[in-house]
Jmol script that loads the backbone (N, CA, C; Angstrom):
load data "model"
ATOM      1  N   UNK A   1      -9.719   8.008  17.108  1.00  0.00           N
ATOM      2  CA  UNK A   1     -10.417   8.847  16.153  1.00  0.00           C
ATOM      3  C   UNK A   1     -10.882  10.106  16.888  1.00  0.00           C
ATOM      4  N   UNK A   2     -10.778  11.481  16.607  1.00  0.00           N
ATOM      5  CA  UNK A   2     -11.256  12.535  17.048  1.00  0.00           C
ATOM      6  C   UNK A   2     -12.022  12.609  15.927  1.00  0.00           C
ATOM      7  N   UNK A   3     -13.456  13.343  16.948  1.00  0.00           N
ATOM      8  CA  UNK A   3     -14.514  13.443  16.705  1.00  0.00           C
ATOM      9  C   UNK A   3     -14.537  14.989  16.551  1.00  0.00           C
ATOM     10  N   UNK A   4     -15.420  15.458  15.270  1.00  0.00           N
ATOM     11  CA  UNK A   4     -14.829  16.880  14.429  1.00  0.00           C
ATOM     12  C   UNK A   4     -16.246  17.146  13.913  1.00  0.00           C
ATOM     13  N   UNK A   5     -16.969  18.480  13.766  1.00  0.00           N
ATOM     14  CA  UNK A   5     -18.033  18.200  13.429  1.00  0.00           C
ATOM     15  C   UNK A   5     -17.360  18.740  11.583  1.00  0.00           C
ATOM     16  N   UNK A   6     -17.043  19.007  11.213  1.00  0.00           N
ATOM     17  CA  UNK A   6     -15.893  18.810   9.823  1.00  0.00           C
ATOM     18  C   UNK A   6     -16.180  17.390   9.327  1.00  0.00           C
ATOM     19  N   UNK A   7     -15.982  16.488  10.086  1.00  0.00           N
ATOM     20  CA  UNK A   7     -15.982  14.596   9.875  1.00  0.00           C
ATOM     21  C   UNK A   7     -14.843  14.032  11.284  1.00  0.00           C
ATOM     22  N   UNK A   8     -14.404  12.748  10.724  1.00  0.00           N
ATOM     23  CA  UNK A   8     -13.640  12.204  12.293  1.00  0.00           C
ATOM     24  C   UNK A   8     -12.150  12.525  11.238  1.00  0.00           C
ATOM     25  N   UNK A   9     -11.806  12.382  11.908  1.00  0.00           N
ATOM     26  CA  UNK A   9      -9.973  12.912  11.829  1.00  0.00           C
ATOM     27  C   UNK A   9      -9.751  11.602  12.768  1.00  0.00           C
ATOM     28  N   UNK A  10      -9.109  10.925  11.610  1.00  0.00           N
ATOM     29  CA  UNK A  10      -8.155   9.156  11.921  1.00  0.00           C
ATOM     30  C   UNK A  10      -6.895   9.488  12.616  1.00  0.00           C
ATOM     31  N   UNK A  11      -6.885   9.560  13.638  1.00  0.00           N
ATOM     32  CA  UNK A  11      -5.426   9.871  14.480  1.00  0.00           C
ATOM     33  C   UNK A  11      -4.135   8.714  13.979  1.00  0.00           C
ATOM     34  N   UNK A  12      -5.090   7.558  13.857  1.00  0.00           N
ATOM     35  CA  UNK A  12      -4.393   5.944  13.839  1.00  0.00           C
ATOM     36  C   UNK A  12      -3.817   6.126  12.671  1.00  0.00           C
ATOM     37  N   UNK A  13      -4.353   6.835  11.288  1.00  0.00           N
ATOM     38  CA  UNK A  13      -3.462   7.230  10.192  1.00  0.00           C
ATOM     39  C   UNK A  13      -2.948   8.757  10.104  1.00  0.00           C
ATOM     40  N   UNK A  14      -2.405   9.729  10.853  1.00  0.00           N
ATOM     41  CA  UNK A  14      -1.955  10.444  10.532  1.00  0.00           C
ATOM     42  C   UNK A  14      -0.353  10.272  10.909  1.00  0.00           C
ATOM     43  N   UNK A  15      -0.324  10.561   9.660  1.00  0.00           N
ATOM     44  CA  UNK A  15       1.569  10.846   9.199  1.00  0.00           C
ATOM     45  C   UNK A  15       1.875  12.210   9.967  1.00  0.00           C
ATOM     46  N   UNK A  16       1.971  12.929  11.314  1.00  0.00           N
ATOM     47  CA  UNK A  16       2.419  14.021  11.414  1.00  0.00           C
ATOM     48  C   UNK A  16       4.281  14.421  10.849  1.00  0.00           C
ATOM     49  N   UNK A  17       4.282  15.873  10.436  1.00  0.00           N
ATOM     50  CA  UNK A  17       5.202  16.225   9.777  1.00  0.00           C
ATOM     51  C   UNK A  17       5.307  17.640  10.197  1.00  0.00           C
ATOM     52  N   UNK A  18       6.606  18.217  10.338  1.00  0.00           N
ATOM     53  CA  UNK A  18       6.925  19.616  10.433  1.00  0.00           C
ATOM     54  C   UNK A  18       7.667  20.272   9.247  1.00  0.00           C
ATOM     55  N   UNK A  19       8.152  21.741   9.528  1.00  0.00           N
ATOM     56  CA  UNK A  19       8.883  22.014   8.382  1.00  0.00           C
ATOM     57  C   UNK A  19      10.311  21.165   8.388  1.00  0.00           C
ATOM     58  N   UNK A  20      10.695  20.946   7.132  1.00  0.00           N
ATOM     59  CA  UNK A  20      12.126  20.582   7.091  1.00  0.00           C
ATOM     60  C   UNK A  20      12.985  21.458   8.082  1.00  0.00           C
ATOM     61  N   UNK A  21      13.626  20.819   8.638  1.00  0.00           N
ATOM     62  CA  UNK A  21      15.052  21.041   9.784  1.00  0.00           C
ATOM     63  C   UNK A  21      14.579  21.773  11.158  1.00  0.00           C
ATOM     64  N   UNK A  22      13.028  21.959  11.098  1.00  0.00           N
ATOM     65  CA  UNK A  22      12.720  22.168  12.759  1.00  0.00           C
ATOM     66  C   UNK A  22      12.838  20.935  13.694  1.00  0.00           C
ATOM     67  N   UNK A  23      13.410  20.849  14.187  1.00  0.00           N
ATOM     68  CA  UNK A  23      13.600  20.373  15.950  1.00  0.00           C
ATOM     69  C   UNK A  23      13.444  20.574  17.113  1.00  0.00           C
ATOM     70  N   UNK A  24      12.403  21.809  16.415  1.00  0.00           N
ATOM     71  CA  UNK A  24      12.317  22.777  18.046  1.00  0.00           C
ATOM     72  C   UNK A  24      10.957  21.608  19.254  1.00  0.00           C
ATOM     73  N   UNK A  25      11.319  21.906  20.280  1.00  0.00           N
ATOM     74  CA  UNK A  25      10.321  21.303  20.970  1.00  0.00           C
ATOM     75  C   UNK A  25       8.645  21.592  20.594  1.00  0.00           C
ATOM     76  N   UNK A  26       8.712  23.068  20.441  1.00  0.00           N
ATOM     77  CA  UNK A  26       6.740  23.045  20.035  1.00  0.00           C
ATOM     78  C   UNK A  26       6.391  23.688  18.707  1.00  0.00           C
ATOM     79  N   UNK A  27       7.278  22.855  17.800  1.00  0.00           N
ATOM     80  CA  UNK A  27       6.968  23.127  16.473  1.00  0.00           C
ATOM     81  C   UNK A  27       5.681  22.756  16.414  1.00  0.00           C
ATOM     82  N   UNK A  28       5.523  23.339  15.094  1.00  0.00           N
ATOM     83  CA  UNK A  28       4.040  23.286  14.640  1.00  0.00           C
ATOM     84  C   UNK A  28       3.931  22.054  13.896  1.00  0.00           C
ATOM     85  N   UNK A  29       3.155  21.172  13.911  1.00  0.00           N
ATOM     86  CA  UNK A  29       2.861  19.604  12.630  1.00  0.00           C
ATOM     87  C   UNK A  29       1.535  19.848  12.505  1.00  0.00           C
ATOM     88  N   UNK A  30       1.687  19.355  10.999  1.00  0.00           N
ATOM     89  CA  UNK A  30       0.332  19.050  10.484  1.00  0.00           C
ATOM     90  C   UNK A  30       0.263  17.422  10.042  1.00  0.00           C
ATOM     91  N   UNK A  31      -1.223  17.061   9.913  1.00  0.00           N
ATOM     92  CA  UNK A  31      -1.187  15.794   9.395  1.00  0.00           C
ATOM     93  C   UNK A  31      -2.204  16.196   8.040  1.00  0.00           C
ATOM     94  N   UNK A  32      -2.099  15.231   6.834  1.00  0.00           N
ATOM     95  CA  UNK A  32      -3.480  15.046   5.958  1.00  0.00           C
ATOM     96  C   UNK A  32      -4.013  13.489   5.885  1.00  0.00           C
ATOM     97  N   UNK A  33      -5.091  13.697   6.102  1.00  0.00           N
ATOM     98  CA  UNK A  33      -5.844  12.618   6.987  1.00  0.00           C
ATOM     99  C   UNK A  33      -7.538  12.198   5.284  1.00  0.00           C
ATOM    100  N   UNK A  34      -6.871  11.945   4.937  1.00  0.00           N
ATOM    101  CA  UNK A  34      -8.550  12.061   3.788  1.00  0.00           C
ATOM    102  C   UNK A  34      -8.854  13.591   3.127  1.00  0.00           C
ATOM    103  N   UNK A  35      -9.508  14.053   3.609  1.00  0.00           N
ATOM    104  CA  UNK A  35     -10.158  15.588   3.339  1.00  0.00           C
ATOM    105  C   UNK A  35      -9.601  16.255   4.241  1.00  0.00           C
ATOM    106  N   UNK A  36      -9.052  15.775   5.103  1.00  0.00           N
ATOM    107  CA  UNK A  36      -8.727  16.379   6.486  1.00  0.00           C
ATOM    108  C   UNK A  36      -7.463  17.059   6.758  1.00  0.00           C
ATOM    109  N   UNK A  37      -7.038  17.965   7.410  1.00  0.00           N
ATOM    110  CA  UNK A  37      -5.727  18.510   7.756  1.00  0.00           C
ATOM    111  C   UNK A  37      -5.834  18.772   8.987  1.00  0.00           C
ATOM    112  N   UNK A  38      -5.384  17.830  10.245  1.00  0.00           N
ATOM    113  CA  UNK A  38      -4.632  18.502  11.364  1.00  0.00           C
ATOM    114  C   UNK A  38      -3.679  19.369  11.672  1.00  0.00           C
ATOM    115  N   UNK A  39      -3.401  20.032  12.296  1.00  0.00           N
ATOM    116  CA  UNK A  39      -2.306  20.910  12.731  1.00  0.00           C
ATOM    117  C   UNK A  39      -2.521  20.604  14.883  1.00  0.00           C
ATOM    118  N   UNK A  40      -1.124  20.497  15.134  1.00  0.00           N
ATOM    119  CA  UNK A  40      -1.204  20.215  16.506  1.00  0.00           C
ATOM    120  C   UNK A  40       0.014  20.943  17.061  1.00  0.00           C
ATOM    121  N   UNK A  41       0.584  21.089  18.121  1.00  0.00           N
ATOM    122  CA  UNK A  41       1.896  21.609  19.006  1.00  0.00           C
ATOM    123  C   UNK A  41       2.778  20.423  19.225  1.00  0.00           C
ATOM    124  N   UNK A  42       4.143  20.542  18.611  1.00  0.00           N
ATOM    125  CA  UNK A  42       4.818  19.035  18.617  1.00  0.00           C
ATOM    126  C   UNK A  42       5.036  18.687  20.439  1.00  0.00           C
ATOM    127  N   UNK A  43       5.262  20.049  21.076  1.00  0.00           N
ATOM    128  CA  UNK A  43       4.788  19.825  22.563  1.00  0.00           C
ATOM    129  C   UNK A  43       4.109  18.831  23.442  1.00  0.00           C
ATOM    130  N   UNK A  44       3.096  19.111  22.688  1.00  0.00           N
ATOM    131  CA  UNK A  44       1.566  18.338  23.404  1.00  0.00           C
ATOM    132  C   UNK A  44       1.052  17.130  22.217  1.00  0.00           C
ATOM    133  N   UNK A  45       1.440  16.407  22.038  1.00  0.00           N
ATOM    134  CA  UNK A  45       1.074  15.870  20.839  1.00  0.00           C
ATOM    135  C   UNK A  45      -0.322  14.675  21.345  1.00  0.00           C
ATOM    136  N   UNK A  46      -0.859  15.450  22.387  1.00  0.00           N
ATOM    137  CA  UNK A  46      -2.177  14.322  23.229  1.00  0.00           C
ATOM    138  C   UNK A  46      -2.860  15.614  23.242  1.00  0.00           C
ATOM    139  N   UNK A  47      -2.494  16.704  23.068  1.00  0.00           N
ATOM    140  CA  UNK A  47      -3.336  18.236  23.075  1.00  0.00           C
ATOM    141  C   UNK A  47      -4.325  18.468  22.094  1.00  0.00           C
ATOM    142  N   UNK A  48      -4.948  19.191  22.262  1.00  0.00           N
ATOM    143  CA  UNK A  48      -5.833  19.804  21.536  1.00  0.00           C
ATOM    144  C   UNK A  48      -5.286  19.689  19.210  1.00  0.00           C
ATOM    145  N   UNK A  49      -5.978  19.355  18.683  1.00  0.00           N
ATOM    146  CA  UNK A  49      -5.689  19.419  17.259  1.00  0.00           C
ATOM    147  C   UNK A  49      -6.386  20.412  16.527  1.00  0.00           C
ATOM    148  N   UNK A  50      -5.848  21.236  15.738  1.00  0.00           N
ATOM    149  CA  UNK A  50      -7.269  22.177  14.847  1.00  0.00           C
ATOM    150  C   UNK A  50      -6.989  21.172  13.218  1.00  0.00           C
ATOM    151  N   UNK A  51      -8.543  20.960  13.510  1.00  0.00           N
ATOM    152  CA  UNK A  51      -8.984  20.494  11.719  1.00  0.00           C
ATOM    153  C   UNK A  51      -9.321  21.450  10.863  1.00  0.00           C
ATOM    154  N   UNK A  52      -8.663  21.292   9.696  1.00  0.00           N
ATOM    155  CA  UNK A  52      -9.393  22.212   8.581  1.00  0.00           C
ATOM    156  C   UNK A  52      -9.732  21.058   7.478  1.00  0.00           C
ATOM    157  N   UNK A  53     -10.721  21.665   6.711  1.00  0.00           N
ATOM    158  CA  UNK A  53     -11.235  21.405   5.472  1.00  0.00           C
ATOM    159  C   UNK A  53     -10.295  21.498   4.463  1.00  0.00           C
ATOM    160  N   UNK A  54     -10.138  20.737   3.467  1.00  0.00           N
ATOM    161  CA  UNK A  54      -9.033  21.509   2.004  1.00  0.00           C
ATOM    162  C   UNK A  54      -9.244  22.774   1.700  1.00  0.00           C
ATOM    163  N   UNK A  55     -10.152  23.233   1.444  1.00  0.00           N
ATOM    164  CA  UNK A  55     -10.884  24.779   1.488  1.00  0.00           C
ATOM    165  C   UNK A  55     -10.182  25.840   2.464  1.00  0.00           C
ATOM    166  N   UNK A  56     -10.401  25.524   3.379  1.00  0.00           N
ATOM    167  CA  UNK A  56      -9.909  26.423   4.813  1.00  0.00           C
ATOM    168  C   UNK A  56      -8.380  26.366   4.552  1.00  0.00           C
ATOM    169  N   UNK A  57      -7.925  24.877   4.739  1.00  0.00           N
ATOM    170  CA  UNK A  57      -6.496  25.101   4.682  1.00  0.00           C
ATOM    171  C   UNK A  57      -5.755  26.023   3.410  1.00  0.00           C
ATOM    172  N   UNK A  58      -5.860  25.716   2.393  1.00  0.00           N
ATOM    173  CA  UNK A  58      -6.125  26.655   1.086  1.00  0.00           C
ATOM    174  C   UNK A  58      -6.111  28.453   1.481  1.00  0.00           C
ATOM    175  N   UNK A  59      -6.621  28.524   2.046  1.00  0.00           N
ATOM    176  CA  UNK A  59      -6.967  29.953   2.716  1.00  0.00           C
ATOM    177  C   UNK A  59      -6.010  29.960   3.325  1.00  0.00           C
ATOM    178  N   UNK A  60      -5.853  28.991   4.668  1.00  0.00           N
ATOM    179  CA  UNK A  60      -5.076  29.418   5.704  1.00  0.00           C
ATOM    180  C   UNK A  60      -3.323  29.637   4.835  1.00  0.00           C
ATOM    181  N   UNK A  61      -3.147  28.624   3.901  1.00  0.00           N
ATOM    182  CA  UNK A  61      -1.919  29.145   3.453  1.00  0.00           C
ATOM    183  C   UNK A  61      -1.704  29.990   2.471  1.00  0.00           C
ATOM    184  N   UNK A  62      -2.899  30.300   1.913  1.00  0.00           N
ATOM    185  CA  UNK A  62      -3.105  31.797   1.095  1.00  0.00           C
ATOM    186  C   UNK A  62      -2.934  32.984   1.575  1.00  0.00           C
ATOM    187  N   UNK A  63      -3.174  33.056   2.759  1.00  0.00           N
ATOM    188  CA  UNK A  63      -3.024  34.088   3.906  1.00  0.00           C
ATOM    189  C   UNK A  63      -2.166  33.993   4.363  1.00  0.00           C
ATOM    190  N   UNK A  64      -1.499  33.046   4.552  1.00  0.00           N
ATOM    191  CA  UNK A  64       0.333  32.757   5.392  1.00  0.00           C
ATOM    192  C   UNK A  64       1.355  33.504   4.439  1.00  0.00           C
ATOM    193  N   UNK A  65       0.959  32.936   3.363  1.00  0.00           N
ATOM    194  CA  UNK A  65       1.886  33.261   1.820  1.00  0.00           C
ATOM    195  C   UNK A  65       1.665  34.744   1.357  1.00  0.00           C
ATOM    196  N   UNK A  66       0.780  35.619   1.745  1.00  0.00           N
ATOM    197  CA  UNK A  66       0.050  36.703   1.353  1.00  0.00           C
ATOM    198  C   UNK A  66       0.356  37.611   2.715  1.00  0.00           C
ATOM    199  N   UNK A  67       0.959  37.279   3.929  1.00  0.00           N
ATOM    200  CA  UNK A  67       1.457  38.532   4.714  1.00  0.00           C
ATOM    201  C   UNK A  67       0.197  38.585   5.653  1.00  0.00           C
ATOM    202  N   UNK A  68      -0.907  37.923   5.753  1.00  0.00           N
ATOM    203  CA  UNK A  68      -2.294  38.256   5.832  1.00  0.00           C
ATOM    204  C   UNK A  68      -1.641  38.258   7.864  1.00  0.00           C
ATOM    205  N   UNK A  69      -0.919  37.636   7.888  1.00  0.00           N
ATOM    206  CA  UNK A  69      -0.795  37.078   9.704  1.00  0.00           C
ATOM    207  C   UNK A  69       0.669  37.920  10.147  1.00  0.00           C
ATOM    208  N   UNK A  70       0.984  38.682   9.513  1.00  0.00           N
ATOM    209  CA  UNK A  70       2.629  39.430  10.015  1.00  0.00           C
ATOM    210  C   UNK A  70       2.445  40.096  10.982  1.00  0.00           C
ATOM    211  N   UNK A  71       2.798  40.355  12.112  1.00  0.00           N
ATOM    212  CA  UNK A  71       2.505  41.157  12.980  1.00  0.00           C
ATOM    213  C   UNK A  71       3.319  42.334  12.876  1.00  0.00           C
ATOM    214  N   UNK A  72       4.059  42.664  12.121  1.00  0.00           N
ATOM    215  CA  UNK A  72       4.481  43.916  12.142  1.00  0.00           C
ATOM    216  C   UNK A  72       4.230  45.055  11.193  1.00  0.00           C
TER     217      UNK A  72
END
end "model"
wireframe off; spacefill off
backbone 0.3
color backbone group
């Protein structure tokens, strides 16, 4: 269990998942965990996790979908 001040994020139940047909070594996965959404580096999968809230995540892909992160 990682300890989140969000709540605990159940490692023991997360389903991690990437996009369809990545294979790359440090794809990005997320898990949904209760209320919870991990995102981790398929790399390091003992590494560091960022939790979001349904709220946050909501945003975060409102902003993905919306250009909000393009670097160019």
């Amino acid at each position: 269990m990682a300890h989140h001040p969000k709540g605990d994020f159940d490692l023991s139940r997360a389903v991690w998942q990437r996009a369809e047909g990545d294979d790359s070594e440090g794809a990005v996965e997320v898990a949904f965990v209760d209320d919870l959404i991990g995102m981790r580096n398929s790399a390091e999968p003992d590494g560091p996790i960022l939790v979001f809230t349904q709220a946050e995540w909501d945003a975060f892909v409102g902003g993905a979908q919306d250009g909000e992160f393009d670097l160019d």
